[in-house]
N, C-alpha and C positions, 0 to 999 in steps of 0.2 A: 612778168606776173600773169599768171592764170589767173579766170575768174569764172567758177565755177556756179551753175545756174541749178537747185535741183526743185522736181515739179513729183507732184503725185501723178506716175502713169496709169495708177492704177482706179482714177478717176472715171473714167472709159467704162467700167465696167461696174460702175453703181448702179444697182436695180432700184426700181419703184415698185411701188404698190395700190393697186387697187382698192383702197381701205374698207371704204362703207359708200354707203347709198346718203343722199340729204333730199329730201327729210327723210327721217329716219322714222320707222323702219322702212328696210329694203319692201319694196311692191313683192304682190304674190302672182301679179302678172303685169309683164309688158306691154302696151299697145303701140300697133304700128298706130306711127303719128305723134304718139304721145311726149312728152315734155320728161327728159329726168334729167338730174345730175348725181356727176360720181366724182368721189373726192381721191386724191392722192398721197399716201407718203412716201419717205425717201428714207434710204439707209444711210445716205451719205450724210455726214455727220456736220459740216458746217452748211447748213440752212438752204440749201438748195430750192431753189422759186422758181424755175423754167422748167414745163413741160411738153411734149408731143403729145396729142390727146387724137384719137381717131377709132377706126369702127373697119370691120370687113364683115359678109358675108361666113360662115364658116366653111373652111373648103375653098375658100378664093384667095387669090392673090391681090386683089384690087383693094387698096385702101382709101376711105375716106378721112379726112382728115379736120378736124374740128378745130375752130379757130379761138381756142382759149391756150394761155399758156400757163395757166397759176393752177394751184393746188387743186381747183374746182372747175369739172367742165360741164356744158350741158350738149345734152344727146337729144336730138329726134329721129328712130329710127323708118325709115321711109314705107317698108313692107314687112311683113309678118316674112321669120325665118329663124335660124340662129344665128346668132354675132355675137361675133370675138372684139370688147372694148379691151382697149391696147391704151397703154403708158408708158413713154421712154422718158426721164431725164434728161436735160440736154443741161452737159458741162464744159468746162473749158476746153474739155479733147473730144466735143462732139457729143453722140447721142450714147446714150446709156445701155444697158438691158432693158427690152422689152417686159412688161408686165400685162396678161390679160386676165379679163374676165367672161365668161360662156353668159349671152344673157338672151333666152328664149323671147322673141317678138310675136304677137298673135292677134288676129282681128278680133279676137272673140273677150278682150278683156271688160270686164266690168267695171 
């Protein structure tokens, strides 16, 4: 007797999204220092709750990495610059497609 096992491989490759800003509305500026959070969703269709949530420089390789793993993270960006917030899913075959967002940081915010 065979017993065959079958899995979605196709799991692996479920993108997130960057949805919106909380509170809503999205700021009209960033500040270094400052306090935000950014929310998550997911294409993948049975309810997916674990995320990778982190931050780079734009132009770098070096990632920061935020220690929330639920639909909602919070950000404090350290210095005025551009950054790429980044989102991957993490499923049963690992991490997902990357999701980012371009978010302009500035000391000059009011």
């Amino acid at each position: 007797q065979i017993l065959t096992t079958q899995f979605n491989a196709e799991q692996q490759f479920v993108s997130a999204d960057i949805s919106n800003y909380i509170p809503y509305p999205e700021p009209s500026c960033y500040a270094a220092g400052g306090f935000y959070f950014f929310q998550a969703t997911s294409t993948q269709t049975n309810n997916l709750s674990q995320f990778q949530w982190g931050y780079r420089l734009q132009g770098s390789t070096t990632n920061t990495f935020v220690s929330s793993t639920s639909y909602i993270a919070d950000f404090i960006f350290p210095q005025a610059g551009i950054y790429e917030v980044f989102v991957r899913p993490v499923t049963p075959c690992g991490l997902g497609n990357e999701s980012t967002k371009i978010v302009a940081v500035s000391n000059e915010c009011m």
